[in-house]
C-alpha positions as CSV (number, residue, x, y, z in Angstrom):
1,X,0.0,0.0,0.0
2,X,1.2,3.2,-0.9
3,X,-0.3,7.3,-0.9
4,X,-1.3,8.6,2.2
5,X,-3.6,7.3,5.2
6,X,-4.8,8.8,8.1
7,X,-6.4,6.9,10.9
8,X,-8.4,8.4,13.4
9,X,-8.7,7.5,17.5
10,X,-11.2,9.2,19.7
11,X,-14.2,11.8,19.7
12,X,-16.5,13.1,16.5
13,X,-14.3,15.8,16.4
14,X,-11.4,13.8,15.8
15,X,-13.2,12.0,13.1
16,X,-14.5,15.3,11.4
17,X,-10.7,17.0,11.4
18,X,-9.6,13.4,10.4
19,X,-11.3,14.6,7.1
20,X,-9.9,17.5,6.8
21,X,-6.0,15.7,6.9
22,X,-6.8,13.7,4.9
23,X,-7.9,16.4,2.1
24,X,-4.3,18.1,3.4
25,X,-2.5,14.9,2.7
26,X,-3.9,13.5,-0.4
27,X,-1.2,14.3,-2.7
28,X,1.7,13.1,-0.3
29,X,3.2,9.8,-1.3
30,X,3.8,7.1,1.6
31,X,2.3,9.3,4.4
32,X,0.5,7.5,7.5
33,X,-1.2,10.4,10.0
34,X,-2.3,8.9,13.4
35,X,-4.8,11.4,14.9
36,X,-4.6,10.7,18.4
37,X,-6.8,10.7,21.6
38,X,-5.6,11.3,24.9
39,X,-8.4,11.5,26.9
40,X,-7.6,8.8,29.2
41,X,-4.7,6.4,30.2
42,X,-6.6,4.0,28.1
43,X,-7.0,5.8,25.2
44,X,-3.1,6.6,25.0
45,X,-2.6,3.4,25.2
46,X,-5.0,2.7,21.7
47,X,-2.4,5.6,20.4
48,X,0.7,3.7,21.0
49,X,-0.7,0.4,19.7
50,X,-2.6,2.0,16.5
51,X,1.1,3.9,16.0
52,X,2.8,0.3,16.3
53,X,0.8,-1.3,13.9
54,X,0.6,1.2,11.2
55,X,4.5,1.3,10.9
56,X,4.3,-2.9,11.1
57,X,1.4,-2.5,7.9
58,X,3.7,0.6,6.4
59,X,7.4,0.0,7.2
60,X,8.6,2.4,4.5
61,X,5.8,5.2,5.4
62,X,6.7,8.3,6.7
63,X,4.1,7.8,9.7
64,X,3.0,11.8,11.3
65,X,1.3,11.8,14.8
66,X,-1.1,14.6,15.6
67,X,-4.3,14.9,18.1
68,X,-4.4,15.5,21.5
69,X,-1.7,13.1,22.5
70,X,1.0,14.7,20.3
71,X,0.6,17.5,22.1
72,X,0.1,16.0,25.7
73,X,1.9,12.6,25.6
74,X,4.5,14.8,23.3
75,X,8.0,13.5,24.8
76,X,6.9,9.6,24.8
77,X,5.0,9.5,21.4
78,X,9.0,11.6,20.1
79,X,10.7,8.6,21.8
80,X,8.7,6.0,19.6
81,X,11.0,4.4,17.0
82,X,8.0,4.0,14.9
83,X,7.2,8.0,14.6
84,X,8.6,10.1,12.3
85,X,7.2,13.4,13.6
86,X,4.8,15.2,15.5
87,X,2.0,17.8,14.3
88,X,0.7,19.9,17.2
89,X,-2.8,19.6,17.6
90,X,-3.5,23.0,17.3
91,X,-1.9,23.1,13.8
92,X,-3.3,19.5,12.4
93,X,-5.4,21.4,9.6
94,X,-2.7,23.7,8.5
95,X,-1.4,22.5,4.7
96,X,2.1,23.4,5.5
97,X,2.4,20.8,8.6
98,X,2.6,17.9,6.3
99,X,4.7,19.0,3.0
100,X,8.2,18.6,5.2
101,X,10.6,16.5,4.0
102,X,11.0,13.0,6.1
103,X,15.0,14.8,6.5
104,X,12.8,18.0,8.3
105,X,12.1,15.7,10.6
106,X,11.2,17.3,13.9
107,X,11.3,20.9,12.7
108,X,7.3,19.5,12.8
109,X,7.0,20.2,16.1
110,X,7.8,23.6,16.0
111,X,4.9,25.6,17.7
112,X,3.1,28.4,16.0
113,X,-0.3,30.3,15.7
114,X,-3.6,28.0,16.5
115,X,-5.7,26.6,13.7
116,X,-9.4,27.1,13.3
117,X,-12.0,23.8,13.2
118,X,-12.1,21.9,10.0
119,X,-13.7,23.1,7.2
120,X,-15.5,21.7,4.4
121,X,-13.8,18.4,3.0
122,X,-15.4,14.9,1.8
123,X,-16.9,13.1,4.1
124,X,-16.4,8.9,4.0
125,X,-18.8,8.2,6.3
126,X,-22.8,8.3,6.3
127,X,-23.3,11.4,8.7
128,X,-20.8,14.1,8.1
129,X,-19.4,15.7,11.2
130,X,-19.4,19.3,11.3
131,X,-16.8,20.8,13.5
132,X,-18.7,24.2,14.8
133,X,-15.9,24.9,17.7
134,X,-13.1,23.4,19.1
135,X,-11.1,23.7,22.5
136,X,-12.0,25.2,26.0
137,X,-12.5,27.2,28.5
138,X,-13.4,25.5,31.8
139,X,-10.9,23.6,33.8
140,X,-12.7,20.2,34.9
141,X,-9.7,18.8,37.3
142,X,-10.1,15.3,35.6
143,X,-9.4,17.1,32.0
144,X,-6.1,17.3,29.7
145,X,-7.9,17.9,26.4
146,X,-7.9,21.5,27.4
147,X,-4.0,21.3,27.1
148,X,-4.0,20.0,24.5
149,X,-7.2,21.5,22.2
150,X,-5.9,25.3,23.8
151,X,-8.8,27.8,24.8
152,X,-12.4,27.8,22.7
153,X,-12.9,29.0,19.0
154,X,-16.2,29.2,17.5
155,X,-16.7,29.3,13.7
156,X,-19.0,31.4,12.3
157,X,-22.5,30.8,11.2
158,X,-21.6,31.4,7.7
159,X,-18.7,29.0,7.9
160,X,-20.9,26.7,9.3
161,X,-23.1,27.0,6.8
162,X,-20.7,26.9,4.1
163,X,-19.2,23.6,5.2
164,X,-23.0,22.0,5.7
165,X,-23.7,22.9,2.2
166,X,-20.8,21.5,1.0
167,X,-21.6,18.4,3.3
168,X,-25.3,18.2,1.3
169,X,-23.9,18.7,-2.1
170,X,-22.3,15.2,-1.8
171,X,-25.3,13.8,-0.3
172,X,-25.2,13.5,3.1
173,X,-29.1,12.6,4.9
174,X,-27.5,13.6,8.1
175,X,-25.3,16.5,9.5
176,X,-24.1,16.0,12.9
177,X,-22.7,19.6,15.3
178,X,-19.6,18.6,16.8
179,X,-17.2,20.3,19.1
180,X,-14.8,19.5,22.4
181,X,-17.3,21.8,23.9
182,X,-20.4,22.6,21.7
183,X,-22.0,24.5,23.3
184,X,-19.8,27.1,24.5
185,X,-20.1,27.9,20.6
186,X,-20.2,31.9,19.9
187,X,-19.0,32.6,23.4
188,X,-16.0,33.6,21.2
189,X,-17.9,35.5,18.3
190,X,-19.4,39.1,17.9
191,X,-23.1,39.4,20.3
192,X,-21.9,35.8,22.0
193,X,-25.0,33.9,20.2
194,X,-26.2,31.0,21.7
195,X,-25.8,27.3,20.3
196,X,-29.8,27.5,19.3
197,X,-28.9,30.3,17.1
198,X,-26.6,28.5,14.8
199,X,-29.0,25.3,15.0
200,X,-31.9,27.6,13.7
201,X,-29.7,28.8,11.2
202,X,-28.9,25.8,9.2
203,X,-32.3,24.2,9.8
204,X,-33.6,27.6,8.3
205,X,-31.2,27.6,4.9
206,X,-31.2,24.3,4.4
207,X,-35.0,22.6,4.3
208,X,-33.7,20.0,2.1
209,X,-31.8,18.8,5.1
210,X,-33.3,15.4,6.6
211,X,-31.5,15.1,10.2
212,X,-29.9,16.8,12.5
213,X,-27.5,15.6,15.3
214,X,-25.9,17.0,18.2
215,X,-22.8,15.6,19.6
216,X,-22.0,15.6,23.3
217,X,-23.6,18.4,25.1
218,X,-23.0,20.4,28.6
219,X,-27.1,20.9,29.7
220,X,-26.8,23.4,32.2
221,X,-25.5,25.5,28.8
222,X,-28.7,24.6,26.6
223,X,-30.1,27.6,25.4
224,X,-34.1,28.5,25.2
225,X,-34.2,28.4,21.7
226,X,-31.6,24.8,21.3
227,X,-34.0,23.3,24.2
228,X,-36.9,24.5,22.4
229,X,-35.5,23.0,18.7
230,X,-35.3,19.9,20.6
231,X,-38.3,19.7,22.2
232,X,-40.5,20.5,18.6
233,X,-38.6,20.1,15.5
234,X,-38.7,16.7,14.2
235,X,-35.3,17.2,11.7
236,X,-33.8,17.6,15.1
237,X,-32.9,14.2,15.7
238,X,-34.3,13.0,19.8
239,X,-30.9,12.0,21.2
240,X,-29.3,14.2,23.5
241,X,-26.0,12.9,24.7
242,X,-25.0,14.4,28.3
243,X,-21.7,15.4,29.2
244,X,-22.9,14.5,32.9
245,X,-19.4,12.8,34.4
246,X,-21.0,12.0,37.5
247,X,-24.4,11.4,40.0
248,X,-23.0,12.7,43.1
249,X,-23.1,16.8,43.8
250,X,-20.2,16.4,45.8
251,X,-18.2,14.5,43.2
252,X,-19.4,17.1,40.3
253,X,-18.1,19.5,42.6
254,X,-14.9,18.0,43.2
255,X,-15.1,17.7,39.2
256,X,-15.4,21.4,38.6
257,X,-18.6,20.8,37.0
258,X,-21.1,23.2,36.5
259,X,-24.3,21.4,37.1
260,X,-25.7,19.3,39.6
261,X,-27.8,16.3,40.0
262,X,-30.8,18.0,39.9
263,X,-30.1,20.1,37.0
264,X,-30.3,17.1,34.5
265,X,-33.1,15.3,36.0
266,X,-35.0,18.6,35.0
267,X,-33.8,19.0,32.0
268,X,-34.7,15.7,30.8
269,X,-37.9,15.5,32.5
270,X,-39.0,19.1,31.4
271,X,-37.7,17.6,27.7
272,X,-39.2,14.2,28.0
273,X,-42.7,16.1,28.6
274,X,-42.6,17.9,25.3
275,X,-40.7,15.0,23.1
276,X,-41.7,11.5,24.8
277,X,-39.3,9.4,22.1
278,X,-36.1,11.1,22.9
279,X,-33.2,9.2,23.9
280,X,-30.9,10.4,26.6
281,X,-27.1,9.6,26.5
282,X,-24.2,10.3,28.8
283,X,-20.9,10.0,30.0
284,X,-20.0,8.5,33.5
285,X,-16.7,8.6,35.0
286,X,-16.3,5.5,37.3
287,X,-13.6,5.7,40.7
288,X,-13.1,9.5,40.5
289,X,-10.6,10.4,43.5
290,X,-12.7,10.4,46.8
291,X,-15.3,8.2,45.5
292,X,-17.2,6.5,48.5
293,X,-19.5,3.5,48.3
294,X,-22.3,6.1,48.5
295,X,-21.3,8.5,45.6
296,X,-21.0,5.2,43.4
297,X,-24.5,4.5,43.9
298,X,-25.3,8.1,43.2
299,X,-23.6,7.2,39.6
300,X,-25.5,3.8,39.6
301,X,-29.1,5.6,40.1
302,X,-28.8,8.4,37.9
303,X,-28.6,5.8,35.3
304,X,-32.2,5.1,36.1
305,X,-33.2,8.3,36.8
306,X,-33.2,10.0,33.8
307,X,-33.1,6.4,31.8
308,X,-29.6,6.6,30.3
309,X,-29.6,4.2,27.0
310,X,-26.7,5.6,25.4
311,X,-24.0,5.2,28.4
312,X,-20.1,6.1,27.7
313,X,-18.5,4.3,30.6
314,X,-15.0,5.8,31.6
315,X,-13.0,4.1,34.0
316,X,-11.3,7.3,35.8
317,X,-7.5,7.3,35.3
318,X,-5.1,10.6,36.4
319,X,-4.0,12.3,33.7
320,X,-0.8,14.5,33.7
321,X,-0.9,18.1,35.1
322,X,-4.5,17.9,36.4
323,X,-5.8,18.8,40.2
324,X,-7.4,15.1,40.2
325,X,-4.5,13.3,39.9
326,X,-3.5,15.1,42.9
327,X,-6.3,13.7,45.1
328,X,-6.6,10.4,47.0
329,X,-6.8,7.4,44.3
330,X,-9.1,4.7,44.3
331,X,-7.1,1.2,43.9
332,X,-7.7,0.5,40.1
333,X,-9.7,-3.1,40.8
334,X,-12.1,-1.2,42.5
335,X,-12.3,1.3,39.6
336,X,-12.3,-1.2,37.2
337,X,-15.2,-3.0,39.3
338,X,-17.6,0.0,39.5
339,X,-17.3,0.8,35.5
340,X,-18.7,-2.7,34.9
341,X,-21.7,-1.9,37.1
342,X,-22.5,1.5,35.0
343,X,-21.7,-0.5,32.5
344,X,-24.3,-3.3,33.5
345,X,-26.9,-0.6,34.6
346,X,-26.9,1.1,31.3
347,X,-26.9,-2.5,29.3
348,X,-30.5,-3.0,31.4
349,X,-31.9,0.3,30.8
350,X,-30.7,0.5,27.1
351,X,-32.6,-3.6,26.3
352,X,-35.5,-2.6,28.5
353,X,-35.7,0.5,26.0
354,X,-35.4,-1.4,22.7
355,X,-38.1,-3.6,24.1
356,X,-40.6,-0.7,23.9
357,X,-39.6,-0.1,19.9
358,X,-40.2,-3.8,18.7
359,X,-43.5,-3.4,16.5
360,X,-42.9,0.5,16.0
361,X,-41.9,1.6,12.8
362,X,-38.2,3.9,12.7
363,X,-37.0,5.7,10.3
364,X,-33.3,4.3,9.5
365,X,-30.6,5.9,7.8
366,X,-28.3,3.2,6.7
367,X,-24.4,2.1,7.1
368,X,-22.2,-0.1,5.0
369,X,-22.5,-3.0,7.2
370,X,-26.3,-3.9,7.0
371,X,-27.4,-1.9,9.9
372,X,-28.5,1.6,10.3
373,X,-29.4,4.1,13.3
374,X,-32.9,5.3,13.9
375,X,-33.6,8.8,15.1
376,X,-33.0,8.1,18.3
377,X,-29.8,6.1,18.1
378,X,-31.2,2.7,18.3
379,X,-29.2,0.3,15.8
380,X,-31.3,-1.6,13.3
381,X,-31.2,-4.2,10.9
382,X,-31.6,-3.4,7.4
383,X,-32.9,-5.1,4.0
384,X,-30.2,-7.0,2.6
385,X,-29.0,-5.2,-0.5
386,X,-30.0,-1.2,0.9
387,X,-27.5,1.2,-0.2
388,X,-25.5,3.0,2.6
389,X,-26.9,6.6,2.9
390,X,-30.2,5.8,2.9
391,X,-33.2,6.2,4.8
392,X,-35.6,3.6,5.2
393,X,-38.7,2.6,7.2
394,X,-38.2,-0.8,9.3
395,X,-40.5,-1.4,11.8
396,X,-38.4,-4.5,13.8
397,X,-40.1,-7.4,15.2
398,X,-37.3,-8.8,17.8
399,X,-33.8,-7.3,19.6
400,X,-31.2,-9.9,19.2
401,X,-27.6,-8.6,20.8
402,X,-28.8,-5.1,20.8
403,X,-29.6,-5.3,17.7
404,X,-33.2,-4.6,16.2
405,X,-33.9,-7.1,13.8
């Protein structure tokens, strides 16, 4: 195999800008990117390993490492024999970062201004991500990606706009609004409009548009007009995904976060009242520093609470240069232990929820591999022989694996 690849660990974002290389990289001959993640221990981990085997699949490649561990894990990732050089993360989508010589070597590394979010490129997947903002602002003291994603930049809505159209001229059903922290979008931009302002926007120029997703949200920062889009406008797709971390106040507060318990339950109860088929997701750290017996079953019950079916399940693990990993640790068998509870809590909720949609019809935008996503997130079987990209009405009769059939 020769020409250039880029392979992509981690978030929607990643996945968007992932794009966005690879439109940078295209011409280059021999050329491996790794667009990294370094969320968690875990995830660096993935890094080193994908890095590994791409040089064992592409021995004569120049392999390029960018993302958030090139910045963050940026003295190990160097010391692999396997990489070639580093991109900071703040420059991945800037041409000039990838046209070095392999003898420039290291000058990659080099640090300079900060890149905006990816815009328009081909998409190669079914939904085309949309980075509307990237970075941020608050200092969660479990967090690095702030370190290594640098304070929040919003686009604009006519970029946004722009790259969606772009996005729906190769025929895309479904746009999806990512960001490291959505919506702190047009804190950054002229009047500081709200996230419901942009949403409006491209549901407003583009009526041709069939379905609209937002990534991972912060509720306490959901805007009148965003909550009302959810709660009315069916091209809005019903899943909102949670960046909730935890169930215990004390634990968000030892977090940094800015909600509490209470404030999701009534968001998704006051949202649940006006939309009764929306899916709630979240993430859920498991073991944060502190953690008692009593703040785990906090995390276990808001699982129930506001009927988490999409769950991400992250084990807690310190990460350099962050208050948490300055606090008392929980032993990592105990950590380990209470992620597979979550884990199990959310598995319950999640086939007690795809009971209720055997016999109901769903709208199904397909993938490559046979299956497709409803509206609200729920995977589904499709007709042998549909055509990736396209929506279709399959009303299941069983749930095998977690799978509609």
């Amino acid at each position: 195999m020769s020409g250039a690849q880029v392979i992509s660990l981690g978030c929607r974002l990643n996945i968007a800008e992932s794009e966005g290389i690879a439109a940078l990289v295209a011409g280059e001959d021999d050329v491996v990117v790794i667009n990294s993640c370094a969320v968690t221990t875990e995830a660096v981990r993935q890094t080193r390993q994908a890095i590994r085997r791409a040089r064992k699949d592409r021995p004569d490649a120049r392999l390029l490492v960018t993302g958030c561990a090139a910045d963050i894990e940026r003295d190990q990732l160097a010391a692999m024999p396997e990489v070639d050089g580093l991109v900071p993360n703040t420059q991945k989508l800037d041409a000039r970062r990838y046209n070095l010589s392999p003898s420039e070597g290291w000058d990659l590394v080099q640090t300079g201004g900060r890149s905006q979010p990816a815009l328009g490129l081909a998409t190669a997947h079914t939904r085309a991500f949309v980075a509307v903002q990237n970075g941020c602002d608050h200092a969660c003291t479990f967090c690095v990606i702030p370190q290594g994603r640098g304070t929040s930049r919003s686009l604009s809505i006519a970029q946004v706009l722009r790259e969606v159209e772009r996005h729906l001229g190769q025929g895309a059903p479904e746009v999806v609004l990512t960001g490291v922290d959505v919506t702190s979008w047009g804190h950054d931009l002229p009047g500081s409009p709200p996230l419901g302002e942009l949403v409006r926007a491209v549901l407003d120029a583009f009526p041709q548009l069939q379905r609209l997703r937002m990534s991972s949200l912060d509720g306490v920062e959901i805007d009148p007009l965003l909550f009302e889009l959810f709660a009315s406008e069916e091209r809005v797709m019903p899943h909102l995904h949670l960046s909730m971390q935890h169930g215990s106040d004390l634990i968000l507060k030892r977090m940094k976060r800015r909600h509490l318990r209470a404030d999701a339950i009534d968001l998704v109860q006051r949202l649940k009242a006006r939309r009764t088929d929306i899916a709630i997701g979240a993430d859920l750290i498991a073991g944060f520093p502190t953690e008692t017996c009593a703040h785990h079953a906090d995390n276990l019950s808001i699982i129930d609470e506001l009927q988490i079916v999409h769950g991400h399940i992250f084990p807690y693990s310190p990460r350099p240069n962050t208050p948490a990993a300055r606090m008392p640790q929980l032993d990592k068998p105990l950590i380990k232990a209470r992620a597979a509870e979550l884990r199990a809590a959310v598995a319950r909720v999640r086939s007690e929820w795809l009971d209720t949609l055997v016999g109901t019809p769903q709208r199904v935008l397909t993938e490559k591999d046979g299956t497709g996503y409803s509206p609200a997130f729920a995977r589904v079987d499709v007709p042998e022989g549909t055509p990736a990209g396209t929506i279709v009405t399959v009303t299941p009769s069983r749930v095998e694996e977690g799978l509609l059939k």
